[in-house]
mmCIF file as gemmi writes it, N, C-alpha and C atoms, coordinates in Angstrom:
data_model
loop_
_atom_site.group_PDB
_atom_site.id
_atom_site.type_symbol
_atom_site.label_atom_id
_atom_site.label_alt_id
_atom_site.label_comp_id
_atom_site.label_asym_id
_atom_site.label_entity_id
_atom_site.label_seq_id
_atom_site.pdbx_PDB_ins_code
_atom_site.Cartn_x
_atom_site.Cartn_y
_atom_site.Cartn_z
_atom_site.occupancy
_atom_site.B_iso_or_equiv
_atom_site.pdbx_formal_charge
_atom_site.auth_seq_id
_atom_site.auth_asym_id
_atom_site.pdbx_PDB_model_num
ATOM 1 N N . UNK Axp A 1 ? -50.982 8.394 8.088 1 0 ? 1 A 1
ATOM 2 C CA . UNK Axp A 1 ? -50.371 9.591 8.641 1 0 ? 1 A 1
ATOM 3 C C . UNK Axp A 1 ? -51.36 10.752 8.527 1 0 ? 1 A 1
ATOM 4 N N . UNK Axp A 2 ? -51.527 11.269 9.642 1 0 ? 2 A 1
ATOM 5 C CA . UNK Axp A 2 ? -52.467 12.54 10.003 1 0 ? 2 A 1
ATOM 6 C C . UNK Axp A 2 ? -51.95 13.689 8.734 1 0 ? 2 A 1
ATOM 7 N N . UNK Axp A 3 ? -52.54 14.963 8.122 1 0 ? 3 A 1
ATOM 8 C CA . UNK Axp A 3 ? -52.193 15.562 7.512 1 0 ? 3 A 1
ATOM 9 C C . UNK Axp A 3 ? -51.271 17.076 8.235 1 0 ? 3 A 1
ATOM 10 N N . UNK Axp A 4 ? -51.771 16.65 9.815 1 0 ? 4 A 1
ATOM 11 C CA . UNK Axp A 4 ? -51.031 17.677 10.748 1 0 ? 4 A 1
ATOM 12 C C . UNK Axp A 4 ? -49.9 17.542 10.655 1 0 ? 4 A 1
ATOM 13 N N . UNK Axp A 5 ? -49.667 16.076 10.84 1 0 ? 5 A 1
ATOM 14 C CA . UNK Axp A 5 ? -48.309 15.684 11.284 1 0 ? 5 A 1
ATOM 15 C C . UNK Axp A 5 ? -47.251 15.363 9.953 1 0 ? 5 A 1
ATOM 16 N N . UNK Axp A 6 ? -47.807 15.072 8.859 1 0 ? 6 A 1
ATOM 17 C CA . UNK Axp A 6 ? -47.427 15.86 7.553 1 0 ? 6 A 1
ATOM 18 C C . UNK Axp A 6 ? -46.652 16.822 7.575 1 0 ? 6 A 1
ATOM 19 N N . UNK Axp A 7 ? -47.737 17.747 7.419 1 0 ? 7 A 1
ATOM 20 C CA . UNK Axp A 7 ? -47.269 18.965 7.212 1 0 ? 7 A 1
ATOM 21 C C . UNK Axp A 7 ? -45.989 19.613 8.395 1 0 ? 7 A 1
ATOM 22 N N . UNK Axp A 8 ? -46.461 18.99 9.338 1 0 ? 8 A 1
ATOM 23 C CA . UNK Axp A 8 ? -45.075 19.309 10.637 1 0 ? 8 A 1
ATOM 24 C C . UNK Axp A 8 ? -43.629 18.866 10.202 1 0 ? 8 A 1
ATOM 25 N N . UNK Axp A 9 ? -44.433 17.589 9.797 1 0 ? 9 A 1
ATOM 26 C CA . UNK Axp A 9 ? -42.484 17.104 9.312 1 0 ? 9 A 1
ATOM 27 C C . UNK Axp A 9 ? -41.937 17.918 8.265 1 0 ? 9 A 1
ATOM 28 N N . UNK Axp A 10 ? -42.873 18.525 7.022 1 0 ? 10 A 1
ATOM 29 C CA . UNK Axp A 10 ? -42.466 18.99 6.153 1 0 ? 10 A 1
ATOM 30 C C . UNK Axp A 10 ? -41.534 19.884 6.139 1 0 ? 10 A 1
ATOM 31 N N . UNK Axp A 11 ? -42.209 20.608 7.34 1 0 ? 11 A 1
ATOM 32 C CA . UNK Axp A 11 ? -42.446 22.076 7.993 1 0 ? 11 A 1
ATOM 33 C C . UNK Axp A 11 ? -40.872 22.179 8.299 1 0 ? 11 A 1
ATOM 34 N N . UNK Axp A 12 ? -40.777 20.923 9.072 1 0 ? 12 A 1
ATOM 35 C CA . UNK Axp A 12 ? -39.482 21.038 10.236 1 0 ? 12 A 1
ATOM 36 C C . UNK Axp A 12 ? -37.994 20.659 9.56 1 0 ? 12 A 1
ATOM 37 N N . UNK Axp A 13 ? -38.231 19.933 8.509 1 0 ? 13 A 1
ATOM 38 C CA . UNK Axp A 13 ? -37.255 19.552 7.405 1 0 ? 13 A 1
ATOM 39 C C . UNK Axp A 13 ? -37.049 20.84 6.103 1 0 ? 13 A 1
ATOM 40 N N . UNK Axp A 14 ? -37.929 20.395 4.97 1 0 ? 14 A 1
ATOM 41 C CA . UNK Axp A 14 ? -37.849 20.774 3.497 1 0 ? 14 A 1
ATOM 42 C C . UNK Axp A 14 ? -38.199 22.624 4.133 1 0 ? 14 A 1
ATOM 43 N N . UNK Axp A 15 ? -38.988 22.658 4.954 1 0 ? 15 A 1
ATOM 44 C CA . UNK Axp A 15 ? -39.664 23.643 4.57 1 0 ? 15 A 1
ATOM 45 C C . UNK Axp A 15 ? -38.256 25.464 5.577 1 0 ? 15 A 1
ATOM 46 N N . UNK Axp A 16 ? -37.643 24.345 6.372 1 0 ? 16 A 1
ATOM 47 C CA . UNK Axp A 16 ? -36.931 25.591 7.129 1 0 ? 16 A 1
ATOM 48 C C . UNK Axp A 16 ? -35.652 25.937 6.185 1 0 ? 16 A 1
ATOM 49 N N . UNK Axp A 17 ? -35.207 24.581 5.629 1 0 ? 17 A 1
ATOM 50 C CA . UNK Axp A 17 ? -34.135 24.634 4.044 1 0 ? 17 A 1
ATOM 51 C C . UNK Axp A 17 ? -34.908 25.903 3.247 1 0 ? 17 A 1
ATOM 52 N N . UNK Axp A 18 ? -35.878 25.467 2.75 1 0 ? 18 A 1
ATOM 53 C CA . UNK Axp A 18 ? -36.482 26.653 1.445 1 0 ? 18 A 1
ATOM 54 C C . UNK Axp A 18 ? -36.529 28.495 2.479 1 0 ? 18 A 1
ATOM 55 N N . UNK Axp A 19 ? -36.843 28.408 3.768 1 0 ? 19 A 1
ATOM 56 C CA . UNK Axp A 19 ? -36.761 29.524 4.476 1 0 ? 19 A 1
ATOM 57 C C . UNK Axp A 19 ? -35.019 30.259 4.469 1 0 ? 19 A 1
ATOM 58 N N . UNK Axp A 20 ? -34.359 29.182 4.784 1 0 ? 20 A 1
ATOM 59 C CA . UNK Axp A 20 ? -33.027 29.25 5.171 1 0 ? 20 A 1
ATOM 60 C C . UNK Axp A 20 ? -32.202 29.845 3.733 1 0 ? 20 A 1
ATOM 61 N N . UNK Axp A 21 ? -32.944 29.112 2.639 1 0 ? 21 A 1
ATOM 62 C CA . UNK Axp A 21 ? -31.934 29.55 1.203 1 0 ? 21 A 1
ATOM 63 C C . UNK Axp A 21 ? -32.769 30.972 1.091 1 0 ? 21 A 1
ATOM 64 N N . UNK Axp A 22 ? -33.856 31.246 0.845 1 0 ? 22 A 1
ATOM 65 C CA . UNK Axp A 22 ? -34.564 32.189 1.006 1 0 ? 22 A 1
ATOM 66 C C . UNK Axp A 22 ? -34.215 33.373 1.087 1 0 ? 22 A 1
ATOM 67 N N . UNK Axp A 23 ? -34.065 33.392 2.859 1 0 ? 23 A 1
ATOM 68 C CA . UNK Axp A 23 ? -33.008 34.776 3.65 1 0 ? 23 A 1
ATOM 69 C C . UNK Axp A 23 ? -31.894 34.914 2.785 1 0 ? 23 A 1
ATOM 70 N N . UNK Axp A 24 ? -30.699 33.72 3.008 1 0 ? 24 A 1
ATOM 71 C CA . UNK Axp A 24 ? -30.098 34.289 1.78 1 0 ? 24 A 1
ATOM 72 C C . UNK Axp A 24 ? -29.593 34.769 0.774 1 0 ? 24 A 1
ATOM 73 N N . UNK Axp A 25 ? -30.67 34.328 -0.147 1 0 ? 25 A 1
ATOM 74 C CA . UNK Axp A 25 ? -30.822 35.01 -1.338 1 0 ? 25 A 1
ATOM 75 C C . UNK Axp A 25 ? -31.242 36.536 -1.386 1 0 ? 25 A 1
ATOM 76 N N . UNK Axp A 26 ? -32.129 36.984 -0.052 1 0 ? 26 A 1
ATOM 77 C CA . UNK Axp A 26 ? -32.835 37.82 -0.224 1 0 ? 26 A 1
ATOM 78 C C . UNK Axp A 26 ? -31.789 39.016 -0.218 1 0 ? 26 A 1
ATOM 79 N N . UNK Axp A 27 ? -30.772 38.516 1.263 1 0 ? 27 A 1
ATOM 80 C CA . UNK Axp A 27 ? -29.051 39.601 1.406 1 0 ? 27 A 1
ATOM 81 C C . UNK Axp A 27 ? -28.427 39.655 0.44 1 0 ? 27 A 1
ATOM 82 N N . UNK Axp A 28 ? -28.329 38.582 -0.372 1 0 ? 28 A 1
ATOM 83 C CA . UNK Axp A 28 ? -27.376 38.59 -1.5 1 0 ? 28 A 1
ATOM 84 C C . UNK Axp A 28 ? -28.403 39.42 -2.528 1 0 ? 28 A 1
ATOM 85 N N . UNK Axp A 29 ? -29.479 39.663 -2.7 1 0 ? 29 A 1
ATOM 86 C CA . UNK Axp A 29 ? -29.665 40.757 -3.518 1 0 ? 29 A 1
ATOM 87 C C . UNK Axp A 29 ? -29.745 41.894 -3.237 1 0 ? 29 A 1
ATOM 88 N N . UNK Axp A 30 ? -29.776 41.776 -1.869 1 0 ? 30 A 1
ATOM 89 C CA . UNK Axp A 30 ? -29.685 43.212 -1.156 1 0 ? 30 A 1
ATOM 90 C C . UNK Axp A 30 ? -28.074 44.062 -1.431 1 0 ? 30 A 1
ATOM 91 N N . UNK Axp A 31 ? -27.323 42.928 -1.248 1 0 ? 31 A 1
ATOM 92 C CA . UNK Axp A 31 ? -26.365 43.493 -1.221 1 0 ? 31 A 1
ATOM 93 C C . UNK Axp A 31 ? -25.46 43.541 -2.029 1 0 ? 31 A 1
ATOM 94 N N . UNK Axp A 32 ? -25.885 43.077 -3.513 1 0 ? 32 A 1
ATOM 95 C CA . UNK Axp A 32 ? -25.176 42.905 -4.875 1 0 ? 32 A 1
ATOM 96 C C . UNK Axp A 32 ? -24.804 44.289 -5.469 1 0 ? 32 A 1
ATOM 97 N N . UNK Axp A 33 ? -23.8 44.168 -6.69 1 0 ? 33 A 1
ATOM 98 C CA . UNK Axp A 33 ? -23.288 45.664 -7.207 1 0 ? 33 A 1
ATOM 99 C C . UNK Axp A 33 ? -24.228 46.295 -7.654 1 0 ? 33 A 1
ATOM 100 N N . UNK Axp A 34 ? -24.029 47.338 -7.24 1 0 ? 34 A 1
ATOM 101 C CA . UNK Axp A 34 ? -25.519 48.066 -8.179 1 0 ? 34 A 1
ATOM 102 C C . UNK Axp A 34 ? -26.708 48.331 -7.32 1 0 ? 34 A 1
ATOM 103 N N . UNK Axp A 35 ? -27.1 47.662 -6.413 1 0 ? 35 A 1
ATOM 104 C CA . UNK Axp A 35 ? -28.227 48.01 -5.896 1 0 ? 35 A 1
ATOM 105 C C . UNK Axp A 35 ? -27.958 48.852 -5.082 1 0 ? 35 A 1
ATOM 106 N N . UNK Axp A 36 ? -26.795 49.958 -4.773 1 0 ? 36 A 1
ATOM 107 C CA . UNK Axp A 36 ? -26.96 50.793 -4.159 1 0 ? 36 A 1
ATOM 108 C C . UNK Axp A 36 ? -27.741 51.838 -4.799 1 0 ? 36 A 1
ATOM 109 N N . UNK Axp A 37 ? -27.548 52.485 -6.027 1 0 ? 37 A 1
ATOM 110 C CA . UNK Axp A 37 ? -28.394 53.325 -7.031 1 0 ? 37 A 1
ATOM 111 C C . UNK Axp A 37 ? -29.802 52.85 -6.865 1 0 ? 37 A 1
ATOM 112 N N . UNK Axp A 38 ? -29.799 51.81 -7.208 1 0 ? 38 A 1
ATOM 113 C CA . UNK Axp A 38 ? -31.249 51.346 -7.179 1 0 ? 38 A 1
ATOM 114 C C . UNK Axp A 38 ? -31.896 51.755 -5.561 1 0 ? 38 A 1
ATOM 115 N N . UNK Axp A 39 ? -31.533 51.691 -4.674 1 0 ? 39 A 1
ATOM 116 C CA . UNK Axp A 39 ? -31.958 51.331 -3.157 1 0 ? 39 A 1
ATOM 117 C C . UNK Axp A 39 ? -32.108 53.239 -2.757 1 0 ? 39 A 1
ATOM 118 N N . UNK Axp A 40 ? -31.582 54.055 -3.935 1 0 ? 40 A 1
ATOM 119 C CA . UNK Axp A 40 ? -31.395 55.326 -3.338 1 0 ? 40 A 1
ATOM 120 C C . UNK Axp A 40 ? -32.447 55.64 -4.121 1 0 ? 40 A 1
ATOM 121 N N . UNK Axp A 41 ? -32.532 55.631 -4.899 1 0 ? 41 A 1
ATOM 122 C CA . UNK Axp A 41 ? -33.868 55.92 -6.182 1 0 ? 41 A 1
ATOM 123 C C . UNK Axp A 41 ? -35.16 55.525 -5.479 1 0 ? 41 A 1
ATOM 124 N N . UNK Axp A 42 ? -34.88 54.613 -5.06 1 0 ? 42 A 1
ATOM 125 C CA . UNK Axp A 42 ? -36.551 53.446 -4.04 1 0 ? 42 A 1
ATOM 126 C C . UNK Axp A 42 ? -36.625 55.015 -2.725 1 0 ? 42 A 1
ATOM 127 N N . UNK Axp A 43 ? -35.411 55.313 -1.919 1 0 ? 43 A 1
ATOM 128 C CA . UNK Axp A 43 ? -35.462 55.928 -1.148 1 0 ? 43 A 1
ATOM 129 C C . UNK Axp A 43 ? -36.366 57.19 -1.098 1 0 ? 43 A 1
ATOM 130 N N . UNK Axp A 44 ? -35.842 58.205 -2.641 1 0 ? 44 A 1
ATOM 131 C CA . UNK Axp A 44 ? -36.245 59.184 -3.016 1 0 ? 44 A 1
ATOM 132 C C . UNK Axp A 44 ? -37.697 59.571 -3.16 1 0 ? 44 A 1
ATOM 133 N N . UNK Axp A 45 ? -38.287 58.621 -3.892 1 0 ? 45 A 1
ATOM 134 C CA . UNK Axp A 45 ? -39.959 58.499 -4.439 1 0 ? 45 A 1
ATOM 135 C C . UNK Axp A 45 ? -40.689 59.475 -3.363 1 0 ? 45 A 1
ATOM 136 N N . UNK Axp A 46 ? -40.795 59.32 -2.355 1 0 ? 46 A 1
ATOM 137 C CA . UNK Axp A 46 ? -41.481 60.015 -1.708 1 0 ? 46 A 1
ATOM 138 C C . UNK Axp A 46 ? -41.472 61.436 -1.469 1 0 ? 46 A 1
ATOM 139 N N . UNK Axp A 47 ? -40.413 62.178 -1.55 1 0 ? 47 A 1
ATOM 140 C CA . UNK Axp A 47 ? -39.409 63.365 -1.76 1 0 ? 47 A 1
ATOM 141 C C . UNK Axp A 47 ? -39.488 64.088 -2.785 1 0 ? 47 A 1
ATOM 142 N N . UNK Axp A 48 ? -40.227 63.4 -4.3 1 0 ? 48 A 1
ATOM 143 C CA . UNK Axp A 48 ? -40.258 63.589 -5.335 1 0 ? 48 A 1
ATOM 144 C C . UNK Axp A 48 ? -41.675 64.477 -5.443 1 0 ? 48 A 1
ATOM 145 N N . UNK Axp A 49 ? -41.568 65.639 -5.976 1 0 ? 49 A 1
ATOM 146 C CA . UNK Axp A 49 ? -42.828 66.763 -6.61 1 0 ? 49 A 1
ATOM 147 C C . UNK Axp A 49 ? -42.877 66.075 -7.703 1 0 ? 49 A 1
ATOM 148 N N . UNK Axp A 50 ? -44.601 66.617 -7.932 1 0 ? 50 A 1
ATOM 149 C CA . UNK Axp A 50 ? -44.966 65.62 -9.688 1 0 ? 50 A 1
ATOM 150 C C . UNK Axp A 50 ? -44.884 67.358 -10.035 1 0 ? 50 A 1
């Protein structure tokens, strides 16, 4: 087996699963309790005088 065609199957199976849980995870931390404070604080930084 070619290492192209490897990696394609990998790609097209295991690898769109690990993408798919990924996303997600990524909303579910986006959108967990609490990270609104946090997400307004991230907002601010720039706004902020030293």
């Amino acid at each position: 087996m070619e290492t192209y065609t490897a990696m394609r199957q990998f790609a097209d199976s295991w690898g769109l699963l690990f993408m798919a849980l990924f996303f997600v995870g990524v909303i579910l931390f986006a959108i967990r309790p609490g990270s609104k404070k946090q997400a307004e604080e991230a907002a601010s930084i720039p706004l902020k005088e030293d």
